[in-house]
KEKE-3310 file (N, C-alpha, C; in steps of 0.2 Angstrom, whole numbers, plus 5000, padded with zeros to 4 digits):
npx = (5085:5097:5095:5104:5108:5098:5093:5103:5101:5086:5092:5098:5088:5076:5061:5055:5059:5049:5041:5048:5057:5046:5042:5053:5052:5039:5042:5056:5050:5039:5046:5054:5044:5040:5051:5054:5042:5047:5060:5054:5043:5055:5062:5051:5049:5061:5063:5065:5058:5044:5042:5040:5028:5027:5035:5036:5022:5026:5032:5025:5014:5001:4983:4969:4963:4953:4960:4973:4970:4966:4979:4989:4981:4983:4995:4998:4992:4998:5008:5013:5017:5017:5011:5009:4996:4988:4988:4983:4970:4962:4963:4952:4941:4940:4929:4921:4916:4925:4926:4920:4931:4941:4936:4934:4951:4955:4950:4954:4970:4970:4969:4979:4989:4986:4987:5000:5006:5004:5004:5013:5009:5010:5021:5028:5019:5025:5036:5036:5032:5043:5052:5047:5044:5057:5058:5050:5058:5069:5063:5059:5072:5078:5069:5072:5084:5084:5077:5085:5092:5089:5087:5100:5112:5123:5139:5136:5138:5148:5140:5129:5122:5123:5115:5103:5105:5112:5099:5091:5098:5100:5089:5084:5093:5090:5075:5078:5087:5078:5069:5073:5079:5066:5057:5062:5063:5047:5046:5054:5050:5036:5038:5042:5033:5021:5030:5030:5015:5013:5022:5015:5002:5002:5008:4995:4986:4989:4988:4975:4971:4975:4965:4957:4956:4967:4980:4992:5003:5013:5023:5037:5036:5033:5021:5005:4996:4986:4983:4987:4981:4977:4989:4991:4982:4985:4993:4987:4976:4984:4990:4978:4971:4984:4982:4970:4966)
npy = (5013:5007:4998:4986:4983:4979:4970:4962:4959:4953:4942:4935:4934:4929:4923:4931:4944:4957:4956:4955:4968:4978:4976:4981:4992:4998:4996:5005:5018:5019:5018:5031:5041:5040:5042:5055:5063:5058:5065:5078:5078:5076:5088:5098:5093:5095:5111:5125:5137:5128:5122:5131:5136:5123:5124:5135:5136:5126:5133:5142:5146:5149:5150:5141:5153:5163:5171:5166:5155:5156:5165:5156:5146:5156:5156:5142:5141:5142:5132:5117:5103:5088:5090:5102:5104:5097:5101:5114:5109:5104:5115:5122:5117:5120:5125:5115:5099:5089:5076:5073:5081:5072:5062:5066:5069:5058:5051:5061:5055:5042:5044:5051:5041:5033:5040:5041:5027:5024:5015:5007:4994:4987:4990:4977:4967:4966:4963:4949:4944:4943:4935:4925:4926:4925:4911:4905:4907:4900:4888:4887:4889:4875:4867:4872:4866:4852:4849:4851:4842:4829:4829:4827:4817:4813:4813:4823:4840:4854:4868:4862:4863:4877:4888:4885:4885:4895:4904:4901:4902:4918:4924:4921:4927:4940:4942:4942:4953:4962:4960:4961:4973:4979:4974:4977:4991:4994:4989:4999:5009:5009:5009:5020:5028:5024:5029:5043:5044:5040:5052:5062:5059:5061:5071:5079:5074:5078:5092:5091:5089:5102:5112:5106:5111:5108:5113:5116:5111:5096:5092:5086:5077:5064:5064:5073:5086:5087:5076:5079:5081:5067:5060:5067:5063:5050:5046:5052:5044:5032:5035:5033:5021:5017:5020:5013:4998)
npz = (4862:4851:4835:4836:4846:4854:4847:4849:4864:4863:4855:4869:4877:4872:4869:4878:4879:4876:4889:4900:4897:4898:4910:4920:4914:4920:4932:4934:4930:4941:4955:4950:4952:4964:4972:4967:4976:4989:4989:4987:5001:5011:5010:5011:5026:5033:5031:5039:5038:5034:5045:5056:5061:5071:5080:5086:5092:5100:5109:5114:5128:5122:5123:5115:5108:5096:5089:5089:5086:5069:5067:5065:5055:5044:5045:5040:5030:5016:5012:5007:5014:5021:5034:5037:5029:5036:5049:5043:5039:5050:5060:5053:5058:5068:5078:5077:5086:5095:5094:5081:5075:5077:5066:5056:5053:5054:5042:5032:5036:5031:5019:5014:5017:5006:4994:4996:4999:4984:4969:4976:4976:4962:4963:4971:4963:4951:4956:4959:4947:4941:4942:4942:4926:4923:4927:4921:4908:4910:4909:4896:4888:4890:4885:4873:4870:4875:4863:4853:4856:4854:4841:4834:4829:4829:4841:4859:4859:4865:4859:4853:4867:4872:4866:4872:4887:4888:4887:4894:4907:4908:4905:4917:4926:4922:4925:4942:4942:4938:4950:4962:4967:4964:4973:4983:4985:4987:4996:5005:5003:5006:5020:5024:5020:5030:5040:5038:5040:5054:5062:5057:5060:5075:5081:5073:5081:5095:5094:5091:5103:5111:5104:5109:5124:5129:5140:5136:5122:5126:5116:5115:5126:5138:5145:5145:5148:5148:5156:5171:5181:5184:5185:5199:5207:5211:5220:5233:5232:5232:5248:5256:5254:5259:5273:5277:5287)
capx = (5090:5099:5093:5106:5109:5089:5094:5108:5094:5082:5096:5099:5081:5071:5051:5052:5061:5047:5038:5055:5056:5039:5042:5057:5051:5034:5044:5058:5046:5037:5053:5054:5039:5039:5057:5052:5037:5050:5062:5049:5041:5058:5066:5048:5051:5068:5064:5066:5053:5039:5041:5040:5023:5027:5040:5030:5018:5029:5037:5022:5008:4992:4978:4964:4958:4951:4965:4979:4967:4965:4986:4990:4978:4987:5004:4998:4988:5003:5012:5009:5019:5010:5009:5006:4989:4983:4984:4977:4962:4962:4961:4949:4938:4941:4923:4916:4915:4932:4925:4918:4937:4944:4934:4941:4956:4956:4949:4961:4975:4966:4969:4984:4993:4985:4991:5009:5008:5000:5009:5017:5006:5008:5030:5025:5017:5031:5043:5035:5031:5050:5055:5044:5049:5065:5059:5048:5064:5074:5060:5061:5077:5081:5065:5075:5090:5082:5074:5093:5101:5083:5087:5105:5111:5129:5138:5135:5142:5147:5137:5122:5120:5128:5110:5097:5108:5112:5094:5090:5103:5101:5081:5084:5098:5086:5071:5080:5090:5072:5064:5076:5077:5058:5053:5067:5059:5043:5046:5057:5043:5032:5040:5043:5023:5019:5034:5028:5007:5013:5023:5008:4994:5007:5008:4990:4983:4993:4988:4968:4972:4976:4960:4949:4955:4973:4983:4995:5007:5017:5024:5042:5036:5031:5013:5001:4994:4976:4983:4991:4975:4977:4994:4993:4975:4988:4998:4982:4972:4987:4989:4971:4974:4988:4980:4965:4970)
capy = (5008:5006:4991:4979:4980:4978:4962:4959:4957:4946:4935:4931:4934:4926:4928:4934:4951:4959:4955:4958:4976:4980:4974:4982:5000:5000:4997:5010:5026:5021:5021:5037:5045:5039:5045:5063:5064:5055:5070:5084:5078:5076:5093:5102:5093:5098:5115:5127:5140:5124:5119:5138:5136:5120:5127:5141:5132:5122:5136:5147:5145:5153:5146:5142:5158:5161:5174:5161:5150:5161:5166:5149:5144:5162:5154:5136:5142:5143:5127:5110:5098:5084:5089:5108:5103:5093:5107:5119:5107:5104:5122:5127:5114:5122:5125:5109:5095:5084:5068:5075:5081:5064:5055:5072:5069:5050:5049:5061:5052:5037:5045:5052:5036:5029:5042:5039:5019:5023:5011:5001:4986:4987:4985:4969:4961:4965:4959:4944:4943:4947:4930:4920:4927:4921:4902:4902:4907:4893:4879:4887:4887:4870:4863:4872:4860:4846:4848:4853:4836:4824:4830:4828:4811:4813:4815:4830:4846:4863:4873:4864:4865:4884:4889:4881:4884:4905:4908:4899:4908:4925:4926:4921:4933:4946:4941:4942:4959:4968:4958:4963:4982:4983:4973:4982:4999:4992:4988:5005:5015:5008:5011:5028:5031:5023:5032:5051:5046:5040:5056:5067:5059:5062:5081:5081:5072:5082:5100:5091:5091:5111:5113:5103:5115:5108:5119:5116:5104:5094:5088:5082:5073:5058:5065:5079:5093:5085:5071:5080:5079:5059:5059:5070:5061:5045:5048:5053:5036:5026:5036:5032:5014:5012:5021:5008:4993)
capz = (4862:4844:4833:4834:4855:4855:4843:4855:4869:4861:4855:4875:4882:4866:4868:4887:4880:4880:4893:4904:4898:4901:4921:4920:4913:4926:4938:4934:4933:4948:4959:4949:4955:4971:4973:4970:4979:4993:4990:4992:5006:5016:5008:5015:5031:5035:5031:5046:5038:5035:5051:5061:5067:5074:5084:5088:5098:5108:5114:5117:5131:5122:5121:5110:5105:5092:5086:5090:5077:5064:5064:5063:5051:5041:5043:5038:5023:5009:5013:5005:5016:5023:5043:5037:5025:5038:5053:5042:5038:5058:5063:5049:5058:5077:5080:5079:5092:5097:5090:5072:5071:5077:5063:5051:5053:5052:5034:5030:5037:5026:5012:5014:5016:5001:4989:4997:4996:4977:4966:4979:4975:4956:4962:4973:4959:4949:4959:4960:4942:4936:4941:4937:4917:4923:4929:4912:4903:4909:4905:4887:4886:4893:4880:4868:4872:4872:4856:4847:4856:4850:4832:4833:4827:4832:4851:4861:4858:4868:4855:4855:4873:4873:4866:4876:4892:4888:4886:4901:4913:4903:4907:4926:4927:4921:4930:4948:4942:4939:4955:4969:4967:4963:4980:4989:4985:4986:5005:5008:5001:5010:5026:5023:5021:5037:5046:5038:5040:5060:5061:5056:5065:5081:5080:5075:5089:5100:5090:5092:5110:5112:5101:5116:5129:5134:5143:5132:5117:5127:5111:5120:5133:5138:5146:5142:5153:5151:5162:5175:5187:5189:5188:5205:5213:5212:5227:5235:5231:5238:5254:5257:5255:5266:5279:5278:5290)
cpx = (5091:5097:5097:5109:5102:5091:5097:5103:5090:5085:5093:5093:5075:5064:5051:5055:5056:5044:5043:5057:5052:5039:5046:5057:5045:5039:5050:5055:5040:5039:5052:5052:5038:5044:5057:5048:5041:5055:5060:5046:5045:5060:5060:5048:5056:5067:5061:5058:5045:5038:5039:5034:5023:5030:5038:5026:5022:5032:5030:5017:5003:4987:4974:4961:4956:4955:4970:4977:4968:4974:4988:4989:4982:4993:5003:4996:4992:5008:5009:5015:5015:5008:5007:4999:4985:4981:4981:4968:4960:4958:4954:4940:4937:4934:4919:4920:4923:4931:4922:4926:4940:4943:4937:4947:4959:4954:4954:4968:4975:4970:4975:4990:4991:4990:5000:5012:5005:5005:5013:5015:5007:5021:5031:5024:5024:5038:5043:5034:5036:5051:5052:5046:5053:5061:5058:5055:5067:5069:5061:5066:5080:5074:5071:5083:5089:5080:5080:5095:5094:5084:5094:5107:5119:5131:5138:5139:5142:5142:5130:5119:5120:5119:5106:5098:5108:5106:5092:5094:5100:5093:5078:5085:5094:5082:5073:5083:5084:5068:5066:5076:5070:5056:5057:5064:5054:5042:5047:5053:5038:5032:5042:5037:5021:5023:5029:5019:5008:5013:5016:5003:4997:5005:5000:4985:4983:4987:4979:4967:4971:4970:4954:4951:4963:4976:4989:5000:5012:5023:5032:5042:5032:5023:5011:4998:4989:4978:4984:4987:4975:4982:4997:4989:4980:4989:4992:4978:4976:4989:4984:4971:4978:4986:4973:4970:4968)
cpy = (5006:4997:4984:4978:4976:4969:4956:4955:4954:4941:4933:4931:4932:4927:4929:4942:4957:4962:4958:4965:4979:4980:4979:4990:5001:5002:5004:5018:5023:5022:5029:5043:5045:5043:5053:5065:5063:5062:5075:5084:5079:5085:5099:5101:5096:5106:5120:5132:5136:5126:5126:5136:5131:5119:5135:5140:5126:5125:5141:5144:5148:5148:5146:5145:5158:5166:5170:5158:5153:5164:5160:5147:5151:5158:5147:5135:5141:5138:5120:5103:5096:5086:5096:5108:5101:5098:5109:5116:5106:5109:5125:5123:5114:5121:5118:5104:5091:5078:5068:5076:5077:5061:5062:5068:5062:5046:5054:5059:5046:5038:5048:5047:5030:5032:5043:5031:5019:5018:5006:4992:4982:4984:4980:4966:4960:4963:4952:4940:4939:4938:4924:4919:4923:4915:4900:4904:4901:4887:4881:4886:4881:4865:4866:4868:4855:4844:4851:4845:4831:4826:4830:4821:4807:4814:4821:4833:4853:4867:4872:4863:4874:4888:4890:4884:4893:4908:4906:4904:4915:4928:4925:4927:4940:4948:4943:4950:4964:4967:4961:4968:4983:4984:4975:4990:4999:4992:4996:5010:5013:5008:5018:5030:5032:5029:5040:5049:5045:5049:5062:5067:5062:5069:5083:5080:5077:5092:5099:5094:5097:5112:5112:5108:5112:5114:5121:5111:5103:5089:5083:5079:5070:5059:5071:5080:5090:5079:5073:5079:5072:5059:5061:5065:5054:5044:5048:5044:5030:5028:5033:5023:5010:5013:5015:5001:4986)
cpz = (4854:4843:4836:4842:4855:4851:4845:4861:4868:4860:4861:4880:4878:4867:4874:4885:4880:4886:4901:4903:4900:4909:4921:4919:4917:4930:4941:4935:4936:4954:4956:4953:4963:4975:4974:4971:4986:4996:4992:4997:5012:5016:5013:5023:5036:5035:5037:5044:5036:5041:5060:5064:5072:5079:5090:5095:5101:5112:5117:5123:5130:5119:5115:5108:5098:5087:5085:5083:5072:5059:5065:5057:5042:5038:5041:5030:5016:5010:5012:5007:5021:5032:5042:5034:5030:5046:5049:5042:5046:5061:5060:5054:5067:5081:5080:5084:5092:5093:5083:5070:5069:5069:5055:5047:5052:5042:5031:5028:5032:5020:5007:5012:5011:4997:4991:4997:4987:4972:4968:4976:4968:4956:4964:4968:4953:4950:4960:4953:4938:4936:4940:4930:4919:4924:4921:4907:4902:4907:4899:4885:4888:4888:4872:4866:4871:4864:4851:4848:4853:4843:4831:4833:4827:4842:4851:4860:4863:4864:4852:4861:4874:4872:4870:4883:4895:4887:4894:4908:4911:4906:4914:4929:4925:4925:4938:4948:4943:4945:4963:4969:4970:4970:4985:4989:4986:4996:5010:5008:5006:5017:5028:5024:5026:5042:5046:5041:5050:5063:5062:5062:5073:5084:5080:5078:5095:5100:5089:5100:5113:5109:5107:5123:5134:5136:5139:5130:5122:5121:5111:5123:5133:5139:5143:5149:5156:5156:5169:5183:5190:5189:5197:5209:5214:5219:5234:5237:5233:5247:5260:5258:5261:5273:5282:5282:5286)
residu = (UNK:UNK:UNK:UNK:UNK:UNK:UNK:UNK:UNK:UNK:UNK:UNK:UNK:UNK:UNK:UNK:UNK:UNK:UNK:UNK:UNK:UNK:UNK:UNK:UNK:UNK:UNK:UNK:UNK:UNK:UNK:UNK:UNK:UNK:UNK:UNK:UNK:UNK:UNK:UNK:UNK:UNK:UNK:UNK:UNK:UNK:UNK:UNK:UNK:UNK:UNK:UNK:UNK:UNK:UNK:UNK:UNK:UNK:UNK:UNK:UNK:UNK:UNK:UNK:UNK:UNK:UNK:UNK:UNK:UNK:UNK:UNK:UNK:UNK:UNK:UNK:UNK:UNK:UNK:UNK:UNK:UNK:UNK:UNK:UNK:UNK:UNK:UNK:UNK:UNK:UNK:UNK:UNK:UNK:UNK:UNK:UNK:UNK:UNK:UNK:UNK:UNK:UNK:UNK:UNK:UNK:UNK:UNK:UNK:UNK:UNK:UNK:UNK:UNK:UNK:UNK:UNK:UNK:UNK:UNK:UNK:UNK:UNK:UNK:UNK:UNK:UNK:UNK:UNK:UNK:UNK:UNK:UNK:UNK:UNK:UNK:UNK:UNK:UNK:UNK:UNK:UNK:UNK:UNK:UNK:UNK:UNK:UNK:UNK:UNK:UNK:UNK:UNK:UNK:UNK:UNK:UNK:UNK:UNK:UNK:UNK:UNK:UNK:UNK:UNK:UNK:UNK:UNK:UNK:UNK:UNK:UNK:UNK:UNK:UNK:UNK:UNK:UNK:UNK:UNK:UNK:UNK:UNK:UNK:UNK:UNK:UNK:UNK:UNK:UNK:UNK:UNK:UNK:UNK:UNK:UNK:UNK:UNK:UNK:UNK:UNK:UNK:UNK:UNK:UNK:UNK:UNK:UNK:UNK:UNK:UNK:UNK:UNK:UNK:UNK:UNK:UNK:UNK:UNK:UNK:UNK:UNK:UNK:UNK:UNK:UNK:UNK:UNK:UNK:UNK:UNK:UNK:UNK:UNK:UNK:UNK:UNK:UNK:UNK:UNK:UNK:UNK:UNK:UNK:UNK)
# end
């Protein structure tokens, strides 16, 4: 920023223009990063060759051998989107019990959705910061008004109001311009985390299920295989019922 905009800028934000670009530059490169973390997560999702093995296994009916594991865990191994890492750490973990992978897969998922909300919280206060600047600006500048018209010994003027007034506005108008974005992105981002870490656990629930001996991913449909047994003994258990008198 050339000297005499920056000059510019202090004039009309007086001792808050720090403080105000400082919020104002956090907040920028953490949108940033978040933004391309946000892009390559989508960009690997979308992509047909990511997504082959998940595709794969919906269409196929083999089971949990330990060949099927193994090619999987092959085709999973070289790919670093978020629902690809977490089958491979899954698979890699075949051989132990159903409830050690659960509790696995759960700190995982933990820690995944931390480093996807990371910085969220640092945009919140930000956004909550920004305008307060702004309110402290206008008490400054409406003390700075009073203390032009108390030393003034003539009547009021436009231009010593213009002062007190332009700093006042100017440091609100600031404040509210770095606070709305920030906490706008701060929520969007954070809706996104939730939606990809649901997402995930989804799939690897499902992809824990085939591990335990499903027959196989019903990953389109509303039940799974492993219910299929009560869904049938239903019918059964109210027959029985209505035949009792």
């Amino acid at each position: 920023m050339p000297m005499t905009d920056f000059s510019t800028l202090q004039a009309q934000l007086g001792a808050l223009t720090w403080p105000l670009l400082i919020c104002a530059f956090l907040a920028l490169m953490i949108c940033l990063e978040r933004s391309a973390l946000f892009l390559q997560q989508s960009f690997a999702s979308m992509s047909p060759k990511k997504q082959a093995w998940v595709k794969a296994l919906r269409q196929s009916d083999a089971k949990a051998s330990s060949d099927t594991i193994q090619a999987l865990i092959d085709s999973t191994s070289r790919q670093q989107d978020l629902l690809t890492r977490g089958a491979n750490l899954l698979l890699k973990q075949a051989d132990k019990p159903k409830q050690l992978r659960e509790e696995l897969l759960s700190l995982w998922l933990n820690k995944q959705q931390r480093d996807l909300q990371a910085g969220l919280k640092l945009l919140q206060v930000i956004g909550i910061i920004s305008p307060l600047l702004g309110l402290l600006g206008t008490v400054l500048g409406l003390i700075e008004m009073f203390a032009q018209l108390g030393q003034s010994q003539g009547p009021v003027t436009p231009s010593q109001l213009s002062a007190g007034l332009g700093l006042a506005m100017n440091t609100t108008a600031a404040g509210l311009i770095i606070a709305v974005p920030t906490i706008t992105a701060a929520h969007l981002f954070g809706i996104w985390a939730h939606s990809q870490c649901v997402k995930v656990s989804h799939v690897l629930n499902q992809l824990n299920l085939w591990l335990s001996g499903v027959e196989h991913i019903a990953l389109e449909q509303n039940h799974y295989q492993a219910f299929a047994d009560v869904n049938r003994a239903k019918p059964a258990s109210n027959t029985q019922l209505e035949s009792q008198p």
